[in-house]
MIKOL-361104 format. One record per residue: residue number from 1; y, z, x negated of N, C-alpha, C in turn. Coordinates in steps of 0.2 Angstrom, whole numbers. Last residue first. Layout:
// MIKOL-361104
  tidren     nv     nw     nu    cav    caw    cau     cv     cw     cu
     NUM      Y      Z      X      Y      Z      X      Y      Z      X
...
//
This chain:
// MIKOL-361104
  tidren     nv     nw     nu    cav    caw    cau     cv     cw     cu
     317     48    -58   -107     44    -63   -112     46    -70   -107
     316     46    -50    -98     49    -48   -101     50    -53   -108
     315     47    -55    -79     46    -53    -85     50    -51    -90
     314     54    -49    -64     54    -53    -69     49    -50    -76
     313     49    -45    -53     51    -50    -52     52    -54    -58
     312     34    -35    -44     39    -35    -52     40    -44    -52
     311     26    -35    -38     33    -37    -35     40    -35    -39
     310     14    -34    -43     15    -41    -40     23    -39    -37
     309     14    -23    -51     14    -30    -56     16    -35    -50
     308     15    -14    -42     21    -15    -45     20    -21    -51
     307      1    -16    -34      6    -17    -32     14    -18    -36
     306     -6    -11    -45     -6    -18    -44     -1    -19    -40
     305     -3      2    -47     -2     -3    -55      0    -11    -52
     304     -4      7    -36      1      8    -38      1      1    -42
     303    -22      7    -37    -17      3    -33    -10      2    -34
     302    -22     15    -47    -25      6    -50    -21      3    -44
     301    -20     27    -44    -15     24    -46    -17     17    -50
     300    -30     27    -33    -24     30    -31    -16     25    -37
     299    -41     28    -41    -40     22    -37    -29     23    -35
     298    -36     31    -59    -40     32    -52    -38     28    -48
     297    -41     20    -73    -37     23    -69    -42     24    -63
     296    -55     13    -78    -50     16    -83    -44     19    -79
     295    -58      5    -70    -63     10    -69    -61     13    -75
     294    -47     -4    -63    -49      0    -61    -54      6    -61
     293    -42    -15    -72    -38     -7    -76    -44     -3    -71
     292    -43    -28    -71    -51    -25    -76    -46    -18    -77
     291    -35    -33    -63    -43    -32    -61    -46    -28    -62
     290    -24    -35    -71    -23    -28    -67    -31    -26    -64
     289    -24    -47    -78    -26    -41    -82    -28    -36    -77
     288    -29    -60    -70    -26    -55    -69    -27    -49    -72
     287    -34    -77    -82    -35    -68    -76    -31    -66    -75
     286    -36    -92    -85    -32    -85    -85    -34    -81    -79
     285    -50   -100    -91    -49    -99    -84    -45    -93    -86
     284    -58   -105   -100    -52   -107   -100    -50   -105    -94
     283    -67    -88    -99    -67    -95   -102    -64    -99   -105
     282    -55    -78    -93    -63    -80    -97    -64    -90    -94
     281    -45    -69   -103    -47    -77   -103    -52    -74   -100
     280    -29    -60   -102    -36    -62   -102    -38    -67    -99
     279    -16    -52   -109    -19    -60   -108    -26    -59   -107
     278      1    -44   -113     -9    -44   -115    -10    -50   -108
     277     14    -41   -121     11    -44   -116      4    -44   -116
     276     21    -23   -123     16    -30   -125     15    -34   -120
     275     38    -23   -128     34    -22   -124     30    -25   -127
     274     56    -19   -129     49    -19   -132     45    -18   -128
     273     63    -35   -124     65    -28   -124     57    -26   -126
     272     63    -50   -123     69    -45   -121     71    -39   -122
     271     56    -58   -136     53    -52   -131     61    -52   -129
     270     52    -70   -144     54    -70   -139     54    -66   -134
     269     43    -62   -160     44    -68   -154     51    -66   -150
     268     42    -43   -157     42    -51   -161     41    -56   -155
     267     45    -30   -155     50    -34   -151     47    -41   -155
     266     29    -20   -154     36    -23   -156     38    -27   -150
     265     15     -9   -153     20    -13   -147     29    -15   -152
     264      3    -12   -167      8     -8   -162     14    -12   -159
     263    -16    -14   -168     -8    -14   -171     -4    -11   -166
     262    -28     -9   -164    -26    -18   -168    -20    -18   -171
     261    -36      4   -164    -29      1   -165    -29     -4   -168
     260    -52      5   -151    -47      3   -159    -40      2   -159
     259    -54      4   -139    -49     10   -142    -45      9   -148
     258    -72     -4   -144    -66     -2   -138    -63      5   -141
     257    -70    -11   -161    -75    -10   -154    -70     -6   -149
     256    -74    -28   -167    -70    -21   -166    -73    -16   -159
     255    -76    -35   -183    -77    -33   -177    -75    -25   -175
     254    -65    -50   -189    -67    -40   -190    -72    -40   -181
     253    -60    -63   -192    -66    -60   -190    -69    -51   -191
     252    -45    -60   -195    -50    -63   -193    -55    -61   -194
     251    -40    -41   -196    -39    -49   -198    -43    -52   -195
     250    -29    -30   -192    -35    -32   -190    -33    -40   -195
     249    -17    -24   -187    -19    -20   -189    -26    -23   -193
     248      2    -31   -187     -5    -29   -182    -12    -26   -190
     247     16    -25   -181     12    -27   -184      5    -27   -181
     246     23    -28   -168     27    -25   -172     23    -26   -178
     245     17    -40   -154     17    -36   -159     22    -34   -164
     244     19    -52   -144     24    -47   -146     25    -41   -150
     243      1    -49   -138      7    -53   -141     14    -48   -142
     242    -17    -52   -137    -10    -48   -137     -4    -48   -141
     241    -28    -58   -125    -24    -60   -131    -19    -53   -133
     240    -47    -59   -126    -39    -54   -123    -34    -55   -130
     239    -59    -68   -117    -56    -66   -122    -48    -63   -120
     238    -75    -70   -111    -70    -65   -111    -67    -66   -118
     237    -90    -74   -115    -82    -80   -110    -76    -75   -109
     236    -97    -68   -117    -99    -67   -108    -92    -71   -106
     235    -89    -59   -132    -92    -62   -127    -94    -63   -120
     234    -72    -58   -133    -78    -52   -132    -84    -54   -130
     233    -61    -61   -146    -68    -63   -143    -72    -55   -141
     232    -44    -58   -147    -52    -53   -146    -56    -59   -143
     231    -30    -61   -155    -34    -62   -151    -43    -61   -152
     230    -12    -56   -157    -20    -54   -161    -24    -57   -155
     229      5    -60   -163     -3    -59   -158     -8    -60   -163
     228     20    -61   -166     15    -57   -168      8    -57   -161
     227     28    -72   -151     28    -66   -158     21    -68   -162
     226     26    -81   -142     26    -75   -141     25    -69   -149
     225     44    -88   -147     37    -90   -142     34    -79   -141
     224     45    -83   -167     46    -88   -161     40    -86   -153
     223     42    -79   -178     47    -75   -175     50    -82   -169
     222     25    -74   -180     30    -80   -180     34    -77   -178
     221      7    -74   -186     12    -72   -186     20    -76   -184
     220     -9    -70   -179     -6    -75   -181      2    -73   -180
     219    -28    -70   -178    -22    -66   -179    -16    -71   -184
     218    -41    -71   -171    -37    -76   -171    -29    -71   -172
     217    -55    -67   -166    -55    -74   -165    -49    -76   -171
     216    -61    -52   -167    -54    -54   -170    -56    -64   -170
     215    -78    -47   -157    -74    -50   -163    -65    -52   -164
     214    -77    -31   -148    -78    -40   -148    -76    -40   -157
     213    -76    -21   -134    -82    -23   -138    -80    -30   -141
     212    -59    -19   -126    -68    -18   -126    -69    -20   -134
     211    -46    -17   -130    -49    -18   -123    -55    -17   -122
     210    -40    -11   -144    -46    -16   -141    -46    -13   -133
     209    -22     -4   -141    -28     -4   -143    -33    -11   -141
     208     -8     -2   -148    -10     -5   -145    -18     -4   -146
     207      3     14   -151     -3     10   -151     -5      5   -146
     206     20     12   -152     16     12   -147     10     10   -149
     205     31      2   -158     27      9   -162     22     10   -159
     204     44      7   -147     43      4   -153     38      8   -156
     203     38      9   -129     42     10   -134     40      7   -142
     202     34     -1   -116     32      4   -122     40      4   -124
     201     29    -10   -104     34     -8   -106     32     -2   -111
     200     16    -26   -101     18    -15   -102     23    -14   -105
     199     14    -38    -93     19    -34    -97     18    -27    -98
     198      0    -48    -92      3    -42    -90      8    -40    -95
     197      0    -66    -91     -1    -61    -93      3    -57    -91
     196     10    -79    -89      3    -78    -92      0    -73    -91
     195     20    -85    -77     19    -81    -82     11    -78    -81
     194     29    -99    -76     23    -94    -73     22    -91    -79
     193     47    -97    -69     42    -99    -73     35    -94    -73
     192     64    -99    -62     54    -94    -61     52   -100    -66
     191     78    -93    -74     74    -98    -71     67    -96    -70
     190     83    -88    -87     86    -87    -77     83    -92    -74
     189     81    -89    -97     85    -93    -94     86    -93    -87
     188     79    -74   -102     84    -77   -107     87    -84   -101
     187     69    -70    -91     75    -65    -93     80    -69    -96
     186     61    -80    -78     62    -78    -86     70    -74    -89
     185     52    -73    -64     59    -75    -68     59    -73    -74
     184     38    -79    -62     41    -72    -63     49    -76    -65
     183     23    -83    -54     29    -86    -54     34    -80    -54
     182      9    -74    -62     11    -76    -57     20    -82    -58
     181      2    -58    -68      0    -66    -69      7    -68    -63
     180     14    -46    -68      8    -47    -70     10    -56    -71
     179     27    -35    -76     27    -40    -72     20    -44    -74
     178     23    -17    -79     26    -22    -76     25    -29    -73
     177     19     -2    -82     19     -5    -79     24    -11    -76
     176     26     10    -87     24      8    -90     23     -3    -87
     175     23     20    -75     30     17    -75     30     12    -83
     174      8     28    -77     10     22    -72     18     17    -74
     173      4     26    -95      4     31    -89      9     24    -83
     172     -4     29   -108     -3     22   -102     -2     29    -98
     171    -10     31   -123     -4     37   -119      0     31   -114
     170    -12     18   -129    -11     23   -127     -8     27   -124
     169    -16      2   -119    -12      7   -122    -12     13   -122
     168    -27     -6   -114    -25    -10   -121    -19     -6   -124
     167    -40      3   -105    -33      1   -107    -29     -2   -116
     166    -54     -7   -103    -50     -2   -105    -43     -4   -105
     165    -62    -18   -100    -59    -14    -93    -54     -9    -96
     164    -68    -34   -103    -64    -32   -106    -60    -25   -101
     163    -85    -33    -97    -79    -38    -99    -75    -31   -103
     162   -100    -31   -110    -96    -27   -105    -88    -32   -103
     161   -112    -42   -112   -106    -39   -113   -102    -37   -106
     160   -130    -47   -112   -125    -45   -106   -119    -39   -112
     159   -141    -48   -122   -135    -51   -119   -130    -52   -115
     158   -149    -36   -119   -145    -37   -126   -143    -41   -124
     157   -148    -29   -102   -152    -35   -107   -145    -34   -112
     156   -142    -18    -95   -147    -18   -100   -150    -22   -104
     155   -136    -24    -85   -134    -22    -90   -137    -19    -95
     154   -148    -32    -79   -141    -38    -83   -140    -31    -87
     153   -155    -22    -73   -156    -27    -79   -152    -31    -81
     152   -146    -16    -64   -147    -12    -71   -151    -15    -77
     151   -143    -27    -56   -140    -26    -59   -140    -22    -67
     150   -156    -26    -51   -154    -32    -56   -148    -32    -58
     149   -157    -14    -44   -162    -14    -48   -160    -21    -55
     148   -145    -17    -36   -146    -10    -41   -150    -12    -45
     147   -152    -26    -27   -146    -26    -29   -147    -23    -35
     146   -163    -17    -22   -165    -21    -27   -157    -27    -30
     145   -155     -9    -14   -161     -5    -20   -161    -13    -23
     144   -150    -16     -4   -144    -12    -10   -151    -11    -15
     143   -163    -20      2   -157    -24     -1   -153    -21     -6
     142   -165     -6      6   -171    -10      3   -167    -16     -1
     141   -157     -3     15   -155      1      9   -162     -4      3
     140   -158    -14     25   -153    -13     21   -150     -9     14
     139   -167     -9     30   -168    -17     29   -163    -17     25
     138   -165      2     36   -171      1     29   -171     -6     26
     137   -155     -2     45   -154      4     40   -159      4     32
     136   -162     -7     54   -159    -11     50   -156     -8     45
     135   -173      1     58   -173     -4     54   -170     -6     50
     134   -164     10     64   -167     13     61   -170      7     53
     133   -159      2     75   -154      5     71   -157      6     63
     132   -169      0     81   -166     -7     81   -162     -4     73
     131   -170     14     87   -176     10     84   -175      4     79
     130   -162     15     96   -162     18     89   -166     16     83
     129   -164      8    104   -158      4     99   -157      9     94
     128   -174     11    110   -174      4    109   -170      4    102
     127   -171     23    114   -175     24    109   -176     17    106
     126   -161     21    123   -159     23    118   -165     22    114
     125   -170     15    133   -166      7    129   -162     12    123
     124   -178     25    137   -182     18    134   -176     16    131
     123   -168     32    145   -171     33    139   -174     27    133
     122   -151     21    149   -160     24    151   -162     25    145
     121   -138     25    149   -141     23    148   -148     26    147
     120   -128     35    156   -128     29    158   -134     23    156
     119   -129     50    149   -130     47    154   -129     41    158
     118   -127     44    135   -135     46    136   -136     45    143
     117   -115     40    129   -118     34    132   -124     38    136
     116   -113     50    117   -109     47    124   -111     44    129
     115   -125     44    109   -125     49    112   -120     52    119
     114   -121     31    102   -126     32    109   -126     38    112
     113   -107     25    100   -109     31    100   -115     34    104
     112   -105      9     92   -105     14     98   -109     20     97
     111   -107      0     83   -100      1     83   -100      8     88
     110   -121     -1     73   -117     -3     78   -113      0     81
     109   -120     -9     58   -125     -8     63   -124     -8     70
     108   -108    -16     49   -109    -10     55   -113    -11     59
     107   -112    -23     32   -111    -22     39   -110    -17     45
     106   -109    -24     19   -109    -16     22   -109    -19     30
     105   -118    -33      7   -114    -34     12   -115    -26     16
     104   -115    -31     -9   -119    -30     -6   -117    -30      1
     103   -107    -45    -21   -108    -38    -17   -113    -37    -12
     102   -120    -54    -32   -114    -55    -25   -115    -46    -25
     101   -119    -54    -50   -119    -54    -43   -118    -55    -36
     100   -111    -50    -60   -115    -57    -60   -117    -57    -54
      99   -104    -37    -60   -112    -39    -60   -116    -44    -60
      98    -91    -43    -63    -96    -38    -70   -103    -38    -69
      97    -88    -53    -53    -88    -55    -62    -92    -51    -66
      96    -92    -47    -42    -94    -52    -45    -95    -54    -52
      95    -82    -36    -43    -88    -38    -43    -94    -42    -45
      94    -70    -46    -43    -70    -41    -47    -79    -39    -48
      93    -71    -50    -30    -70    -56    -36    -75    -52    -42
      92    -69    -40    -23    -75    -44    -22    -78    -50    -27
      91    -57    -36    -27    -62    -31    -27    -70    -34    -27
      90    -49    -47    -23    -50    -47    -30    -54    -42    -33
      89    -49    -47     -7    -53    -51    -11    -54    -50    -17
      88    -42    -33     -6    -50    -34     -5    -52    -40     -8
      87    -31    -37    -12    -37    -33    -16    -43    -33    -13
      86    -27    -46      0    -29    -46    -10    -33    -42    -13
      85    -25    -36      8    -31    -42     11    -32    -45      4
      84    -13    -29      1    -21    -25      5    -27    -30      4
      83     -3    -36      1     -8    -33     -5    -15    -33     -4
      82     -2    -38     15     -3    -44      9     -7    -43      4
      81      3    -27     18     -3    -29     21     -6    -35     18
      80     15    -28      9      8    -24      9      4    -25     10
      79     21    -36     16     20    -39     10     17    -32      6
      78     23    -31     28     20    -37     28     18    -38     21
      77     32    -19     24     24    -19     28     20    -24     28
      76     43    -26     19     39    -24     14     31    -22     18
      75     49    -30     32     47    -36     26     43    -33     21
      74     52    -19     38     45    -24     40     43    -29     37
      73     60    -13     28     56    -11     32     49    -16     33
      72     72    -24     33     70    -24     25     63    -19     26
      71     75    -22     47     71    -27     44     69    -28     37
      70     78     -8     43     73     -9     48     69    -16     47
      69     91     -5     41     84     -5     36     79     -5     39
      68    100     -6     52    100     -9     47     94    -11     41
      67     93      2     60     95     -4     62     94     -8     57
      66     96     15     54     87     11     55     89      4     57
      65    109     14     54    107     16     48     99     11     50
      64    112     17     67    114     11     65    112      9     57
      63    103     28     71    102     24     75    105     19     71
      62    112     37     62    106     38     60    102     30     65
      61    124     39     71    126     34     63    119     33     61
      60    118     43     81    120     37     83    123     33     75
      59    116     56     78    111     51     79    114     43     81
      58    128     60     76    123     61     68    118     56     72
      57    133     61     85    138     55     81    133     57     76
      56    126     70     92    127     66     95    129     58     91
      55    129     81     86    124     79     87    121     73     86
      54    144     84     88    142     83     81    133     78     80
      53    147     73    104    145     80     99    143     78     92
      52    159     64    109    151     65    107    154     73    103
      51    169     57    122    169     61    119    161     62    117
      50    170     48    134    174     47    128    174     54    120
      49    157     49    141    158     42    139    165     43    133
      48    156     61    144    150     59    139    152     52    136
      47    169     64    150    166     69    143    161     64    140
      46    166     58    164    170     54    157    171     60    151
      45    154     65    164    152     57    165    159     54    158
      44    157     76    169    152     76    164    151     68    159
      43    166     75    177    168     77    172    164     76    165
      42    159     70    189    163     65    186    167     69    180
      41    149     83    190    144     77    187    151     71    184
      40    160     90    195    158     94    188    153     88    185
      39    162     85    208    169     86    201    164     88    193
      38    153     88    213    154     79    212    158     80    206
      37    153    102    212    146     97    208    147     92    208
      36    164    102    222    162    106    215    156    103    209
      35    158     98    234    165     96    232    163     96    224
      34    147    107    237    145     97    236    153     93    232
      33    157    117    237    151    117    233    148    109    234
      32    165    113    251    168    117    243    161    113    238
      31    154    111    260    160    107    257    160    107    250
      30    150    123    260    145    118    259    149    110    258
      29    161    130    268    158    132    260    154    126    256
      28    164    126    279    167    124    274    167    125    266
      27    150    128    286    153    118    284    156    120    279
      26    154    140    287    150    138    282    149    130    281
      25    164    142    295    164    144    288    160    141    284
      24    159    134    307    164    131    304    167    134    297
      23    149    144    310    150    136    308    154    134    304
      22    159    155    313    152    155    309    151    149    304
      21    167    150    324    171    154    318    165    155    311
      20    157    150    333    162    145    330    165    145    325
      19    154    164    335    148    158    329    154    152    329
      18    165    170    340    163    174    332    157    166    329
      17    165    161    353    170    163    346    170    164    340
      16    155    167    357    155    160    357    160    160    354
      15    158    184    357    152    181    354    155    173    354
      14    171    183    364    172    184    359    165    182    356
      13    165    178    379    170    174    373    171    175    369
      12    155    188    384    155    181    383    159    178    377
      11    166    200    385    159    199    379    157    191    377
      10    174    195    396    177    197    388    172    196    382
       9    172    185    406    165    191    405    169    193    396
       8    183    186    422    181    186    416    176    189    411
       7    179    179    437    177    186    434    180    184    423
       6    188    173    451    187    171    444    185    179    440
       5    187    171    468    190    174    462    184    173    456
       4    194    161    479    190    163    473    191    167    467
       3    201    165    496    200    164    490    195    166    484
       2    196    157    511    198    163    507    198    163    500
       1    203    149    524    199    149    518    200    155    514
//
């Protein structure tokens, strides 16, 4: 038998070498670098867990902060929303009393925008609800008109009195403002009891003025209860007491007309500190002074006034 001979191809083996040596560099790079970014994600991780930035410690004191005031927060949203649903009824009450009337009812014709609507609804059923719209629009401004119409006869018959709407202080500005009708803490016994009437905080001196149009029912002096008071008939069942006087200015049966000075805001009676109380009747029935400030302040701050009468805690009388 003869022998085999074996050729070696030198090029073959160095090429199938050189990729060996290829591969296997680059597994080891793709190594390295998957290595690299697990190191650098477990470095990120115990940095974030034991270490914060200035950032970081301002939103987390700022997160423990809302925590806290968060539910004092919602307890005041609630006791707005309170406000709120009050004033609409007392705007409605409010009404009622000056025009002897009902309100005029604003209903919402209709809530959608037919225009939006054009391509889905067929011509006929637009001009249907225009049509529908149109009426009730005339059915409605034809009500307010005769609304209007009896109201400008109540105000214009020689019977009809204005209620009581001015301010009973000069120079009123809102921080004046205190504790209205309702169940107030009494200053001297530390105890709720209801209280009659609005507080204005003044100073000694302070003109007090008529609230409207009336007769002096009733001027009466004491250093007991509620002081020095002067009390106004103003017809229509309105009367306005005002208490805690420093003097007063009027006697019985004077007639007075609105802004006059009756006297000036003292400490008499049972005051804690110098204020007037003011009172309004109609009838036998106590009011809420704050009703009749609206057409004597702008809205903006009639609401301010009512909301700090109602969560004005205590009185001052």
């Amino acid at each position: 038998m003869g022998k085999k001979k074996y050729v070696f191809d030198n090029d073959d083996f160095s090429v199938g070498k050189a990729e060996r040596k290829g591969r296997k560099l680059a597994l080891t790079i793709l190594g390295l670098f998957v290595a690299s970014i697990s190191l650098t994600v477990v470095y990120y991780i115990v940095f974030a867990l034991f270490f914060s930035t200035d950032k970081e410690r301002a939103l987390q004191n700022e997160n423990r902060m809302l925590e806290r005031i968060y539910p004092e927060m919602e307890r005041k949203a609630e006791l707005l929303e309170d406000v709120v649903e009050g004033l609409k009824v007392r705007d409605m009450n409010i009404y009622e009393d000056i025009f002897q009337t009902e309100a005029p009812e604003l209903d919402r014709i209709l809530d959608m925008n037919i225009l939006s609507l054009t391509d889905s609804i067929a011509e006929e059923d637009i001009v249907r609800l225009t049509e529908a719209k149109a009426d009730k629009l005339l059915s409605d401004a034809s009500r307010v008109e005769s609304n209007m119409r009896e109201i400008m006869d109540i105000l214009s018959s020689e019977e009809y009195q204005a209620p009581p709407m001015h301010l009973p202080l000069g120079g009123f500005s809102l921080p004046m403002t205190g504790a209205s009708v309702g169940k107030k803490m009494n200053p001297f016994y530390k105890v709720m009891g209801q209280h009659e009437g609005l507080d204005f905080m003044a100073p000694l001196g302070n003109d007090v003025l008529a609230a409207a149009d009336g007769t002096v029912i009733s001027v009466s002096k004491s250093r007991k209860g509620p002081g020095n008071v002067v009390e106004i008939d103003h017809g229509n069942g309105y009367r306005t007491r005002y208490a805690h006087l420093q003097d007063m200015n009027v006697r019985k049966g004077r007639t007075v007309r609105t802004g006059d000075v009756i006297g000036h805001v003292g400490m008499s009676g049972l005051s804690y500190a110098p204020h007037l109380h003011y009172e309004v009747w109609r009838d036998t029935v106590l009011c809420d002074p704050v009703n009749y400030f609206f057409g004597s302040v702008d809205p903006e701050e009639y609401a301010s006034m009512f909301i700090v009468s109602v969560v004005t805690g205590q009185s001052l009388d």
